[in-house]
C-alpha positions in Angstrom: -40.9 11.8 -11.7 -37.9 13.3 -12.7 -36.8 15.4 -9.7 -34.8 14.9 -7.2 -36.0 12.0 -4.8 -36.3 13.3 -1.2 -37.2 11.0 2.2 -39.1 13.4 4.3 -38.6 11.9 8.5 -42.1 13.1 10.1 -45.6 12.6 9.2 -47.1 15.9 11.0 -48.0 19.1 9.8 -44.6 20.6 8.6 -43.4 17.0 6.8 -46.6 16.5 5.1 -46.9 20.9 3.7 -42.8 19.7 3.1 -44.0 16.3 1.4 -47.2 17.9 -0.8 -45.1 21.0 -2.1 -42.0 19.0 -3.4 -44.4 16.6 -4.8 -46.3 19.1 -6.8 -42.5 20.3 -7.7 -42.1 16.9 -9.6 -39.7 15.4 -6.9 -40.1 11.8 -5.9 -41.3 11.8 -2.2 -41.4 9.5 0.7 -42.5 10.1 3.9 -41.5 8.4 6.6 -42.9 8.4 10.3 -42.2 6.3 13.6 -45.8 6.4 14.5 -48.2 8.2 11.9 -49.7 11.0 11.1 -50.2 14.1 13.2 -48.9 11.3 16.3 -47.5 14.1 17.7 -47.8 17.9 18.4 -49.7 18.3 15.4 -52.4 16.3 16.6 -52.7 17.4 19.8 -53.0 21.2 18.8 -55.5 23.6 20.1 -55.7 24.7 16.5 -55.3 28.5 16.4 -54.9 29.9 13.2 -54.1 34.1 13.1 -51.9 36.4 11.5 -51.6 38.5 14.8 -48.1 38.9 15.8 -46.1 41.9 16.5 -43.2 42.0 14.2 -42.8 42.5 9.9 -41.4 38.9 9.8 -43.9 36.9 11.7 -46.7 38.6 9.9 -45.3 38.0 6.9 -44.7 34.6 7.3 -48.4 34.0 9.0 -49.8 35.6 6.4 -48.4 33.7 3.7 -49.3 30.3 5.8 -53.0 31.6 6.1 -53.1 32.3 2.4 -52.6 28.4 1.4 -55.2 27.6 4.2 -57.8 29.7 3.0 -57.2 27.5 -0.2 -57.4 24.4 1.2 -60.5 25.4 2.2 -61.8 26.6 -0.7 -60.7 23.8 -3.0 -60.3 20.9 -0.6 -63.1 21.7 1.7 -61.1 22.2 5.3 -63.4 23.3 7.9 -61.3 26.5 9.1 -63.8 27.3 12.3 -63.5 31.4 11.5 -65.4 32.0 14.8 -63.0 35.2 15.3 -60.0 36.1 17.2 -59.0 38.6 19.6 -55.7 39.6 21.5 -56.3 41.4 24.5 -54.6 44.7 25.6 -54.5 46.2 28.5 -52.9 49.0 28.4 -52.2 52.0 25.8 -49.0 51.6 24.4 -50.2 47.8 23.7 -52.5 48.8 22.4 -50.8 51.2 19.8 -48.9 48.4 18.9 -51.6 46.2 18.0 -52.5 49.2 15.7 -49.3 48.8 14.0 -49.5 45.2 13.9 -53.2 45.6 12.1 -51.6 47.7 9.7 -48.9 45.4 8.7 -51.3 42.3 8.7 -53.9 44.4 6.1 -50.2 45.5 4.2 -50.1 41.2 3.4 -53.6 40.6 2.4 -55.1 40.0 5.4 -57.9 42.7 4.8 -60.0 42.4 8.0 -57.5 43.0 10.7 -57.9 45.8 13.1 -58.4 47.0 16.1 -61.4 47.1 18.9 -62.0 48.9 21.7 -63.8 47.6 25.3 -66.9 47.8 24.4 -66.6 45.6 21.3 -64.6 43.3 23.4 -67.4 42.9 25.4 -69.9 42.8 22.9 -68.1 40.0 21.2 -67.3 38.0 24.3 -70.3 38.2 26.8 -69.9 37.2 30.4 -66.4 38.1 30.1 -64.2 39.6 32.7 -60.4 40.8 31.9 -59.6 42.9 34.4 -59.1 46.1 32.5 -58.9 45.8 29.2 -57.7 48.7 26.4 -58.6 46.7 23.7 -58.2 44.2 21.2 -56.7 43.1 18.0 -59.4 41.7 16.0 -60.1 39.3 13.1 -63.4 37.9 12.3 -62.1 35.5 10.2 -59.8 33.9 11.8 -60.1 31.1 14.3 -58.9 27.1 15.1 -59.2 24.1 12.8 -58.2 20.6 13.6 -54.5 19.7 13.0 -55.7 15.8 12.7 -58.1 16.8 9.8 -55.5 19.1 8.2 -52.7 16.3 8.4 -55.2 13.7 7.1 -56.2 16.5 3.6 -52.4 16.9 3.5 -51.1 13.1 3.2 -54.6 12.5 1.1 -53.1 15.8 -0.9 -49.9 14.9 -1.5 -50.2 11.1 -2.2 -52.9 12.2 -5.0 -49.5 14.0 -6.4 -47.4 11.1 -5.9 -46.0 10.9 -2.6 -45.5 8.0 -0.9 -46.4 8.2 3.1 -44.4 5.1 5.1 -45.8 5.1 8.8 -44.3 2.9 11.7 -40.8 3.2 9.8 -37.8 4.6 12.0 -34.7 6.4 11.3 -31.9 4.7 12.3 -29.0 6.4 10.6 -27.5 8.0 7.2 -24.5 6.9 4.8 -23.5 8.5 1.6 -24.0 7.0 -1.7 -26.3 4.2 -2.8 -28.5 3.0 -5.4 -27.1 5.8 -7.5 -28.1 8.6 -5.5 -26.4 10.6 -2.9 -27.0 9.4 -0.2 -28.7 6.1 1.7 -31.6 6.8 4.8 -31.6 3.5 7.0 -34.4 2.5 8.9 -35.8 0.0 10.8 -37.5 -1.4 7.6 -35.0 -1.1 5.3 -33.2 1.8 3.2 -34.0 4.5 1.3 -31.8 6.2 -1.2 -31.7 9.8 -1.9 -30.9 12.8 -3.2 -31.8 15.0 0.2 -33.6 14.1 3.6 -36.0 16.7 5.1 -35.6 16.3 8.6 -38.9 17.7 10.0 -39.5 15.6 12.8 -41.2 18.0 15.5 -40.0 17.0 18.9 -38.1 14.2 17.7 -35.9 16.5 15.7 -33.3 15.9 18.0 -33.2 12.5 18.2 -33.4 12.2 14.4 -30.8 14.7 13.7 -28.5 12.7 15.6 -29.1 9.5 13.6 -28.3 11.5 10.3 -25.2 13.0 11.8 -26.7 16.3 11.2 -27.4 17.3 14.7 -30.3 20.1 15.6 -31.0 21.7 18.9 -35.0 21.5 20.3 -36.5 22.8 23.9 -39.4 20.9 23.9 -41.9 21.9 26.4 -44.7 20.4 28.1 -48.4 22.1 27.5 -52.0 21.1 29.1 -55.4 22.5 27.3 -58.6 21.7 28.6 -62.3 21.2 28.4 -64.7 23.1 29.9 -68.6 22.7 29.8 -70.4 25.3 29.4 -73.7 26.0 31.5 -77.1 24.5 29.7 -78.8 27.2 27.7 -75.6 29.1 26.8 -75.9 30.3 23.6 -73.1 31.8 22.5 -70.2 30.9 20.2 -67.2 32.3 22.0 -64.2 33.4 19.6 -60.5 32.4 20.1 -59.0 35.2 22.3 -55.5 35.6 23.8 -54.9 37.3 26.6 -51.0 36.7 25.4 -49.3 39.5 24.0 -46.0 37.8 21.7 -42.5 38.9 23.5 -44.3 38.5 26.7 -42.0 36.2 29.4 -45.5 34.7 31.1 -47.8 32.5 30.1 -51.5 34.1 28.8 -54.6 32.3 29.0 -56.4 31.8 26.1 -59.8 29.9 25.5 -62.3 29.3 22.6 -65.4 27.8 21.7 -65.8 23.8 21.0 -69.0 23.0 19.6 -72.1 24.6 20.9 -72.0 23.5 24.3 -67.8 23.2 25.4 -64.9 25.6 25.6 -61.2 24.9 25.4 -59.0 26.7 27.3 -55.1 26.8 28.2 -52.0 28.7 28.9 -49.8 29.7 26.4 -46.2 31.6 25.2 -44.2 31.9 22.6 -41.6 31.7 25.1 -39.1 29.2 26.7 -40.4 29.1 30.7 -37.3 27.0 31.5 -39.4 23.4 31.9 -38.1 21.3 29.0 -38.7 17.7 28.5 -35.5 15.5 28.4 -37.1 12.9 26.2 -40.0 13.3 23.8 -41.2 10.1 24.8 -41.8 10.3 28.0 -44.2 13.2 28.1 -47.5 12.3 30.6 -50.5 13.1 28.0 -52.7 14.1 30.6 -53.1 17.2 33.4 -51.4 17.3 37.1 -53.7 18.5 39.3 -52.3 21.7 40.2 -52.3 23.2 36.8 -55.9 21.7 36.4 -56.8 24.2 39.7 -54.8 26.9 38.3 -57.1 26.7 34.9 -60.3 26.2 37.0 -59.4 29.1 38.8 -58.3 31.2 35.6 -61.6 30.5 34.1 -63.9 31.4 36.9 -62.5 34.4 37.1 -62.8 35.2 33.3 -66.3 34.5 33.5 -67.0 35.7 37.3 -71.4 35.3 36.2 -71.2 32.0 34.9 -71.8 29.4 38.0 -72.1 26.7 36.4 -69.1 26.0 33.9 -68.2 22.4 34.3 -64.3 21.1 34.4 -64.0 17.8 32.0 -60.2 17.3 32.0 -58.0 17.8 29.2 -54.7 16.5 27.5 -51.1 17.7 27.2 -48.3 17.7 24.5 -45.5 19.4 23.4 -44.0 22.7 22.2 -40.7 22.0 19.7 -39.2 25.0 20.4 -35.6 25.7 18.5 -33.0 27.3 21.4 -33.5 30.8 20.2 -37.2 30.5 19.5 -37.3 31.5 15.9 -38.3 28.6 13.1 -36.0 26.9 11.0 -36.0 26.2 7.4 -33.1 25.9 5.7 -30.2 23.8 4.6 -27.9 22.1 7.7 -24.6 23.7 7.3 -22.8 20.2 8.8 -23.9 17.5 6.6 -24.7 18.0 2.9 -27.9 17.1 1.3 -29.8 17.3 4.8 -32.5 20.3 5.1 -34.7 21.1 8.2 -37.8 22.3 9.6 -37.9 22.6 12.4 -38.9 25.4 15.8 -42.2 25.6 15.2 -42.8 25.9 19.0 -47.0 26.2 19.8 -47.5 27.4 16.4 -47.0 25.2 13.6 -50.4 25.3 12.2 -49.7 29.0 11.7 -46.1 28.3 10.5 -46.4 24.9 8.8 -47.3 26.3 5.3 -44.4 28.6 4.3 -41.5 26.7 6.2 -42.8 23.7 4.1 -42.8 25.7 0.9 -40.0 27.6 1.7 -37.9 24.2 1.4 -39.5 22.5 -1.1 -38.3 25.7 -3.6 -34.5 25.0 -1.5 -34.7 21.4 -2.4 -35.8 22.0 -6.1 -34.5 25.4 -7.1 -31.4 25.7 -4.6 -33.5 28.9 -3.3 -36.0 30.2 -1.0 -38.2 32.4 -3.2 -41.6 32.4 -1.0 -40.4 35.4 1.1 -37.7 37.3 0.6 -33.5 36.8 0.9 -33.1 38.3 4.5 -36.1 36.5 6.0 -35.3 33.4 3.7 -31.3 33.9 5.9 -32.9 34.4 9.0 -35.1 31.1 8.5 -31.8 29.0 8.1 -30.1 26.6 10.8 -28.2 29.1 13.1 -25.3 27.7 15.3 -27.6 28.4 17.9 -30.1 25.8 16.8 -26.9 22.8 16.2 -26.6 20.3 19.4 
């Protein structure tokens, strides 16, 4: 290899898109994790996968993320579940937006969004009960897939193009020089020289930003999903849907089919709700009773007709949120030769792909050419994102 050699700290989704691009760039890659891949949020992902948001920018960015998806499916084999998606409305000028939105989504390639009314709501999602609902933005194409398979293609991916992936190996600081390169990553297993460190460490951004001396702001919040049986003899395959519109201060519920025979379900936002977890590590992975009754409630309610939906638990992790809620992707303006990803909130199996492009071409070209300069600015660490 002949490129720049670049220690990547995190071994979920946005390390490993980080990891296979810069290795496919002709940089010489290692990968380091504390635990291993898609330990964390990644792992623990519902899985939604949409192109659905409200703004230019987030569509944009989601649409070029779903566009090296779709490839990974085509030529890798992924199993993206395209068992639809909706996102409810319920009332006009919502709905007018979505309209807009749909427009903007079809503008970037994504050719099948638009927008439903009632009736197709219901025809697509039987035994369902809203409240009133406007309408719908609709994709049949999109859907979940699992972030544990994706990680596993990705570190299969980019090892295949020369990456090197180092799991149970933590950061424990940074010094410049070394080995003849710029710069020295310690860990717990020895050192690392390199050129540039990715710092893409999900909820542990913090923690690791403050071992390089390159310090990044994160609001990570805790989030439960959960099972649900469905009754014996239910047929149908219901899609993702949303009842979240994006901007929105409350949590939505959203659910989706599992299988033939379970449905997951949850509450989420794109939000901060003002519950952050002090330390990443001491997260309870399963559900408190109270928000389990809040769900079982939430989902009776959906489907008032359905008597005998079964509750079978569920599982919790975290949302990496950056303080201002918008992703990062850029170069840290404190310590030279340190770039991070980070912000990815509930969403980075929707984001994932273009941050991780966005800084391999920073690491290898010294620009960010996958969307344009403002976005490419408005990507970078702010000073609202620094510790």
């Amino acid at each position: 290899m002949s490129g720049p050699r670049v220690v990547v700290v995190g071994a979920g989704v946005m390390g490993l898109w980080t990891a296979l691009e810069l290795a496919r760039g002709g940089a010489a890659v290692t990968v380091v994790d504390r635990a291993h891949a898609a330990a964390g949020s990644s792992g623990l992902s519902a899985g939604v996968f949409t192109a659905q948001y409200m703004n230019a920018d987030d569509v944009e960015l989601r649409a070029f993320s779903l566009a090296r998806l779709d490839e990974l499916e085509r030529d890798h084999g992924l199993a993206l579940r395209r068992i639809g998606l909706l996102r409810l409305s319920h009332d006009a000028d919502t709905t007018a937006a979505f309209e807009r939105s749909a427009s903007l989504q079809r503008d970037h390639g994504r050719a099948d969004a638009c927008v439903v009314g009632p009736a197709e709501v219901s025809r697509l999602v039987p035994h369902f009960d809203g409240g009133h609902v406007d309408g719908a933005m609709y994709s049949p194409v999109e859907g979940y897939l699992d972030g544990a398979e994706l990680c596993a293609l990705l570190v299969a991916l980019a090892e295949r193009a020369g990456a090197r992936i180092a799991g149970r190996t933590a950061v424990t600081g940074l010094r410049d020089g070394g080995d003849g390169a710029r710069m020295t990553l310690l860990t717990d297993r020895g050192e690392l020289p390199a050129d540039l460190v990715c710092n893409c460490a999900g909820a542990w951004v913090g923690e690791v930003g403050a071992a390089l001396e390159a310090p990044v702001g994160v609001v990570n919040e805790r989030h439960e999903a959960y099972v649900f049986e469905k009754p014996a003899g239910l047929e149908t395959i219901y899609p993702m849907v949303l009842d979240y519109v994006p901007g929105d201060s409350a949590e939505g519920i959203y659910f989706r089919a599992e299988g033939e025979r379970q449905l997951v379900a949850g509450l989420h936002s794109n939000e901060i709700l003002g519950h952050p977890v002090a330390d990443p590590d001491d997260c309870y992975a399963g559900i408190h009773a109270a928000s389990g009754d809040e769900i079982v409630a939430r989902v009776a309610g959906a489907f008032p007709g359905l008597d005998d939906i079964r509750f079978r638990g569920g599982w919790a992790g975290l949302y990496p949120h950056s303080p201002d809620r918008r992703p990062i992707a850029g170069a840290h303006p404190e310590r030279a030769g340190v770039l991070v990803g980070a912000g990815l909130g509930g969403i980075g199996l929707s984001l994932a792909p273009v941050l991780g492009r966005a800084l391999a071409e920073l690491a290898l070209d010294g620009e960010v050419g996958c969307v344009g300069p403002e976005l490419a600015r408005a990507l970078a660490p702010r000073a609202a994102v620094l510790a």
